[in-house]
Backbone as JSON Lines, residues from 0, in Angstrom:
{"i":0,"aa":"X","n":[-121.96,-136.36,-92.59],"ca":[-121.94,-136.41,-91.14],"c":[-123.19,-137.15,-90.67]}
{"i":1,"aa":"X","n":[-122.93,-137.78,-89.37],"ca":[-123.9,-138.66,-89.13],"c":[-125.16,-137.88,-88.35]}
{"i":2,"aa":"X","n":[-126.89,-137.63,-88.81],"ca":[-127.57,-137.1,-88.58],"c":[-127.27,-136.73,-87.23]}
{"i":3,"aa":"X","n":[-127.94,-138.33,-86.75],"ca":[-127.73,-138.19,-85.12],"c":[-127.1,-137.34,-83.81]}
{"i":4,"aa":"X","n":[-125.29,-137.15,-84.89],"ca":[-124.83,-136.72,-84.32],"c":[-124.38,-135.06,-84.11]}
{"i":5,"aa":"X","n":[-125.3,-134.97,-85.32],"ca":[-124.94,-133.29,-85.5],"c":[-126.06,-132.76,-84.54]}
{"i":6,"aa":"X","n":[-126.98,-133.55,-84.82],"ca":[-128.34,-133.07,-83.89],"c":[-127.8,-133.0,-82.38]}
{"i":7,"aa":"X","n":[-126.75,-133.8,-81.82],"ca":[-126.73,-133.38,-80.07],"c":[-126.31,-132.36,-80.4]}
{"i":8,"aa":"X","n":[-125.04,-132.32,-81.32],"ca":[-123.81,-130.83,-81.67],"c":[-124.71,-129.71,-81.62]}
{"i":9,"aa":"X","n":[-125.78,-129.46,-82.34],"ca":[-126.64,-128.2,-82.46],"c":[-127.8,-128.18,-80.94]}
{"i":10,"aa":"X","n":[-128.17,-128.95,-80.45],"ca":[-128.77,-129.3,-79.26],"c":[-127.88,-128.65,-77.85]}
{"i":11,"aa":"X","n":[-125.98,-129.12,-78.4],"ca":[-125.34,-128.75,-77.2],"c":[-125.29,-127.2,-76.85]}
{"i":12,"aa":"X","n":[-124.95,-126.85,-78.65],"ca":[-124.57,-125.38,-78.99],"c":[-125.8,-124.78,-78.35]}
{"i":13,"aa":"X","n":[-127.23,-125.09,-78.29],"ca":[-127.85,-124.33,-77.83],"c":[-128.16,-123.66,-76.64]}
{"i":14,"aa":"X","n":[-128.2,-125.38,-75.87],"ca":[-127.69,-125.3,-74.38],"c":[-126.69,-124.26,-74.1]}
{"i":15,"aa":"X","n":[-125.12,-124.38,-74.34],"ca":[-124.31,-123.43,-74.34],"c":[-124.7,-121.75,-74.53]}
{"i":16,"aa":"X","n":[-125.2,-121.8,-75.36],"ca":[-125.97,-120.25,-75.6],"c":[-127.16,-119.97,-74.46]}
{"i":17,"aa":"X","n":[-128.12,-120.67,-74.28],"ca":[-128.8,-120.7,-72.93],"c":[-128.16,-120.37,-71.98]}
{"i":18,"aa":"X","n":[-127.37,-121.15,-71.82],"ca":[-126.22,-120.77,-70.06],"c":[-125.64,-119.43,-70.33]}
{"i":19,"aa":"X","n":[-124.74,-119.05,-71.52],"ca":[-124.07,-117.86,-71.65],"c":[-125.44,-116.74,-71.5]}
{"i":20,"aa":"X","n":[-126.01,-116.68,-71.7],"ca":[-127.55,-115.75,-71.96],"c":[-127.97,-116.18,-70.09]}
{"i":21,"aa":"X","n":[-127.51,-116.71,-69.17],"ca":[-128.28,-116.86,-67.84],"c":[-129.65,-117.57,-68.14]}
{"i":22,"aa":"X","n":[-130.32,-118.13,-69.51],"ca":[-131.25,-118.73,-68.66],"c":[-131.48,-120.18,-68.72]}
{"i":23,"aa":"X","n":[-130.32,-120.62,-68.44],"ca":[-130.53,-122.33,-67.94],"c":[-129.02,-121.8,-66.84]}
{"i":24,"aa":"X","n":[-128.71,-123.06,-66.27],"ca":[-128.0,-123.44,-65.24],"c":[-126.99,-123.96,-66.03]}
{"i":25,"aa":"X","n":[-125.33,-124.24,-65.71],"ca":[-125.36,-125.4,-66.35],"c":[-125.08,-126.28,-65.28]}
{"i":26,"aa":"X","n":[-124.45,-127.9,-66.26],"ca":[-125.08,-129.0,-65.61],"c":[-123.62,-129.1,-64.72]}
{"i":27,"aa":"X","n":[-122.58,-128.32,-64.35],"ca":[-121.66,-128.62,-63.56],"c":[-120.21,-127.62,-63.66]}
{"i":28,"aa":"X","n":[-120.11,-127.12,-62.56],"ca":[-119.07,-126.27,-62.74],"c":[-117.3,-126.64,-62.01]}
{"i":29,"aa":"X","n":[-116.5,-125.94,-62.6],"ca":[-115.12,-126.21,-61.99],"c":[-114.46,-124.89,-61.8]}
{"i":30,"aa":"X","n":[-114.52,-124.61,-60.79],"ca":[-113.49,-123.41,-60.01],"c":[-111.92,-123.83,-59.19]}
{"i":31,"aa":"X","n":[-111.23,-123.18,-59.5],"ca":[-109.91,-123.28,-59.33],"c":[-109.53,-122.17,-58.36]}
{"i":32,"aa":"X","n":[-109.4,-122.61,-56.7],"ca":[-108.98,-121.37,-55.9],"c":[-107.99,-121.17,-56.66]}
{"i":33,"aa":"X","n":[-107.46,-119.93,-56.13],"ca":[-106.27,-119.26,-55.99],"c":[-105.6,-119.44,-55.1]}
{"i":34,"aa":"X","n":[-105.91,-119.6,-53.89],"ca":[-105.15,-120.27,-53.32],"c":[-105.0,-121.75,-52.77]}
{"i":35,"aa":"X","n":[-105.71,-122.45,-53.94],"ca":[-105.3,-123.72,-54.09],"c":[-103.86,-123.73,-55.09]}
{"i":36,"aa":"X","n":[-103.9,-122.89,-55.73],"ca":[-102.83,-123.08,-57.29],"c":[-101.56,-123.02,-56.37]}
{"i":37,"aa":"X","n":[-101.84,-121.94,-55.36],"ca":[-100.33,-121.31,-54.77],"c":[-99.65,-122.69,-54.2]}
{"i":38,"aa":"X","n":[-100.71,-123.02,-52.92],"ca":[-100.7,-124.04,-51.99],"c":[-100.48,-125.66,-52.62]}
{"i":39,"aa":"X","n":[-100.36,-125.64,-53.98],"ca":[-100.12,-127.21,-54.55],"c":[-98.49,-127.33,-55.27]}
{"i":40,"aa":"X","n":[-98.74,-125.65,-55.8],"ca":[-96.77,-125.43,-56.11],"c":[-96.37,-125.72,-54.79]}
{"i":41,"aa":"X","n":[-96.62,-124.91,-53.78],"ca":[-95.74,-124.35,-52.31],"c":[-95.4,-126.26,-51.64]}
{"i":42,"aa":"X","n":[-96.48,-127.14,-52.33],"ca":[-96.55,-128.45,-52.01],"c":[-95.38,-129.4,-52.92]}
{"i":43,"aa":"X","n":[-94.94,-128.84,-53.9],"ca":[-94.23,-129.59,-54.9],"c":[-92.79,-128.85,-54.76]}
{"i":44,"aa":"X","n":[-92.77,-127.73,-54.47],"ca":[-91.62,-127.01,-53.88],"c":[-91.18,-126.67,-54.84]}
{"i":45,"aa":"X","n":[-92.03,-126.03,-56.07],"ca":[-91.49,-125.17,-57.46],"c":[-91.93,-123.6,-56.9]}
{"i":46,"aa":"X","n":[-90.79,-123.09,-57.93],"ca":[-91.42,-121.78,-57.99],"c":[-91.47,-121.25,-58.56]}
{"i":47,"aa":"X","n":[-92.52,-119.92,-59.01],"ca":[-93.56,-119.95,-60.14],"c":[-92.87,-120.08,-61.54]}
{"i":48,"aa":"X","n":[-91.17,-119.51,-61.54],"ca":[-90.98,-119.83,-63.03],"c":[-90.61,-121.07,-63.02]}
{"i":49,"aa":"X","n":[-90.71,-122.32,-62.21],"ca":[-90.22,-123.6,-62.61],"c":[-91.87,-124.31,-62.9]}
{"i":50,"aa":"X","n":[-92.48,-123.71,-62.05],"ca":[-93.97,-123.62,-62.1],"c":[-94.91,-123.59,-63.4]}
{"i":51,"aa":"X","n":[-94.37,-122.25,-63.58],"ca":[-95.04,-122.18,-64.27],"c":[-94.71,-122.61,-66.22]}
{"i":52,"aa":"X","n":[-93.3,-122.95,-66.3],"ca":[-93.04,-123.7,-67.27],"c":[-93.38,-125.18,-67.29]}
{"i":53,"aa":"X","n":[-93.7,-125.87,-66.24],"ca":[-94.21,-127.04,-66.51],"c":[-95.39,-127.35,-66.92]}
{"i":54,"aa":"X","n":[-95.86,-126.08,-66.5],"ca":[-97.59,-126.04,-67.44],"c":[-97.57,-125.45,-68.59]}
{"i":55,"aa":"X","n":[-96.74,-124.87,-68.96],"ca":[-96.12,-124.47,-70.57],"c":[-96.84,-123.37,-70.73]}
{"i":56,"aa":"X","n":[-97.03,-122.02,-69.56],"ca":[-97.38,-120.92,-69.54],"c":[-96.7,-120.01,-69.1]}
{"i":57,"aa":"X","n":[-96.91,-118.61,-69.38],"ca":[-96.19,-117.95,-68.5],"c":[-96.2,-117.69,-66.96]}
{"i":58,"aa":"X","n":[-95.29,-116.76,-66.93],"ca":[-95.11,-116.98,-65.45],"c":[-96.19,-116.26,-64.74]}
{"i":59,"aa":"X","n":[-96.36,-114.98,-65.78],"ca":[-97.31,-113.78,-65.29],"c":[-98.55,-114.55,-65.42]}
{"i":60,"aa":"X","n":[-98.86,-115.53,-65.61],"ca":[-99.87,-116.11,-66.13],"c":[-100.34,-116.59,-64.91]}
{"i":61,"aa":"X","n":[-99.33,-117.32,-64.22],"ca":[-99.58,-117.98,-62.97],"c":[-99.91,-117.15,-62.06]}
{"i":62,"aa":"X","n":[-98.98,-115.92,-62.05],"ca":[-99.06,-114.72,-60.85],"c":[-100.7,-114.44,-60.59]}
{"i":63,"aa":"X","n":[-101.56,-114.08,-61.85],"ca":[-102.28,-113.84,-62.46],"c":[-103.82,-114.96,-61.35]}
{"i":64,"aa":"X","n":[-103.25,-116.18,-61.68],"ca":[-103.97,-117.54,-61.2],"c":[-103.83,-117.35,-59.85]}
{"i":65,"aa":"X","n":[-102.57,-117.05,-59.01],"ca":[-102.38,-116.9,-57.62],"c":[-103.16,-116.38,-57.18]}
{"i":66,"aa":"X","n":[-103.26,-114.91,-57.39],"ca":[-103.41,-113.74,-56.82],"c":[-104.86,-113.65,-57.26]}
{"i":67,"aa":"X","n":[-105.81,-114.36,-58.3],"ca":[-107.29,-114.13,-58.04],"c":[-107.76,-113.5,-59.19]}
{"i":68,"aa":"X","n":[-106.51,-112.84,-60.2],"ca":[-107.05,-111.78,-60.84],"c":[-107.9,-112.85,-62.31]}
{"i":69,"aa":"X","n":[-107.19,-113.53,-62.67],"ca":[-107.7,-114.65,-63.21],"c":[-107.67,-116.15,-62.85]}
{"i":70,"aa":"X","n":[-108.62,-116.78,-63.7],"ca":[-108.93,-118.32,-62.89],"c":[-108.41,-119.01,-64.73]}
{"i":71,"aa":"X","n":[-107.37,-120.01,-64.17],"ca":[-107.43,-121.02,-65.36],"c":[-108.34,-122.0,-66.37]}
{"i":72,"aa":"X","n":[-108.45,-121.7,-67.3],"ca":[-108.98,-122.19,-68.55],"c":[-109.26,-123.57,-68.76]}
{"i":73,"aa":"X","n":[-110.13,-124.64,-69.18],"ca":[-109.91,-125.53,-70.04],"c":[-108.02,-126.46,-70.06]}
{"i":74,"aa":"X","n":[-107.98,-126.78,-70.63],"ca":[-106.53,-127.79,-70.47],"c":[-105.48,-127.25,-69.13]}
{"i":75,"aa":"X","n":[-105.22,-125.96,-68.83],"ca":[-104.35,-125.97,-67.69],"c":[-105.43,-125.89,-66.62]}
{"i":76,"aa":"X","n":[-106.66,-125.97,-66.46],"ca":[-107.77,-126.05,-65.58],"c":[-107.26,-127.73,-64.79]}
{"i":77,"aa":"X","n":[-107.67,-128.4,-66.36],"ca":[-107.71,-129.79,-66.11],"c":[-105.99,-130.38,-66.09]}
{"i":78,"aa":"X","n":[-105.33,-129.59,-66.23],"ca":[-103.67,-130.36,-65.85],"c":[-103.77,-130.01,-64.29]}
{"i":79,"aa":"X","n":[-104.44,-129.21,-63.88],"ca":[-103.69,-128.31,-62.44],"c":[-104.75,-129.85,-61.91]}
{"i":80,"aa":"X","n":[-105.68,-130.04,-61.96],"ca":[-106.5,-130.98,-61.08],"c":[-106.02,-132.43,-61.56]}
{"i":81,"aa":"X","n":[-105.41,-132.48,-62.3],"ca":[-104.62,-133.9,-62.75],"c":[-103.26,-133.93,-62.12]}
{"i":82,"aa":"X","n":[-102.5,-132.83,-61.53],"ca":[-101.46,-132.83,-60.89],"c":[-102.28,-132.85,-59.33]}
{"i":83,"aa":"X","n":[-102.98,-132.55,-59.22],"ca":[-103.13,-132.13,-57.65],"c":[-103.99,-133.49,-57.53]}
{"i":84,"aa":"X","n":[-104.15,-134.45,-57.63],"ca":[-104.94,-135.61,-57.62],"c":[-103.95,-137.25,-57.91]}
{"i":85,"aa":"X","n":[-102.76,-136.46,-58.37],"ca":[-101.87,-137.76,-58.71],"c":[-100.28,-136.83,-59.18]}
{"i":86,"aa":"X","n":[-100.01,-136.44,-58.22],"ca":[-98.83,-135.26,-58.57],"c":[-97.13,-135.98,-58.92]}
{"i":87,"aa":"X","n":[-97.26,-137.45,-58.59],"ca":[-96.03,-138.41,-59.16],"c":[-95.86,-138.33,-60.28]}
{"i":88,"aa":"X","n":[-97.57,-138.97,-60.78],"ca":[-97.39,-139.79,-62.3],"c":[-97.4,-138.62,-63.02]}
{"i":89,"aa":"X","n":[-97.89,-137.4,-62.61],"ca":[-98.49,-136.31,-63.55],"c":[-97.5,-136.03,-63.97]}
{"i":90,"aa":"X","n":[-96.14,-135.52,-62.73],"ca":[-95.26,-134.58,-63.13],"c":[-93.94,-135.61,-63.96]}
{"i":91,"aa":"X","n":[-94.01,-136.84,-63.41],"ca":[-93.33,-137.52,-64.0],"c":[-93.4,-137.82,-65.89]}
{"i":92,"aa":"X","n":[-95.19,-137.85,-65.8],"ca":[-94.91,-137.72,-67.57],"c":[-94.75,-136.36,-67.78]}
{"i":93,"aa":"X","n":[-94.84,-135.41,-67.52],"ca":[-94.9,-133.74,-68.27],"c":[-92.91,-133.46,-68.14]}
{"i":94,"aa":"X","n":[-92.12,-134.64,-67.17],"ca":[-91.0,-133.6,-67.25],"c":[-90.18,-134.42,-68.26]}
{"i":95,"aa":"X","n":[-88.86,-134.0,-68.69],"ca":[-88.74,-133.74,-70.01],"c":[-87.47,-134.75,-70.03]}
């Protein structure tokens, strides 16, 4: 492996552990209302089980995202802001 590059890898990991531990910041965050999630279906005119199979989750999953009790993850984080930013091309490649 290339020195260089393991050195950011262990540099990042540390950072990461810093932030999880509160004492650095990190360098940028992404929050997902809840009632943005509702208000972008209610915009595409799905509902949550047509909804929520196009993001290839469950449904309770979404309910879940609506209602506040949880906030979406990593890849359906970044599909929900890739649909809500270009909701033609998005949904046009994801449907089947």
């Amino acid at each position: 492996m290339n020195k260089k590059l393991f050195s950011e890898l262990v540099e990042s990991m540390t950072q990461m552990n810093e932030i999880a531990r509160g004492e650095r910041a990190p360098s940028r965050e992404f929050h997902v209302e809840p009632l943005a999630i509702k208000a972008l279906r209610s915009k595409l005119g799905l509902s949550q089980p047509k909804f929520a199979a196009l993001l290839h989750v469950d449904v309770g999953t979404l309910r879940n995202w609506e209602q506040g009790r949880r906030e979406p993850t990593g890849p359906a984080k970044a599909l929900l802001t890739a649909i809500r930013r270009d909701p033609t091309h998005v949904l046009k490649a994801l449907a089947l």
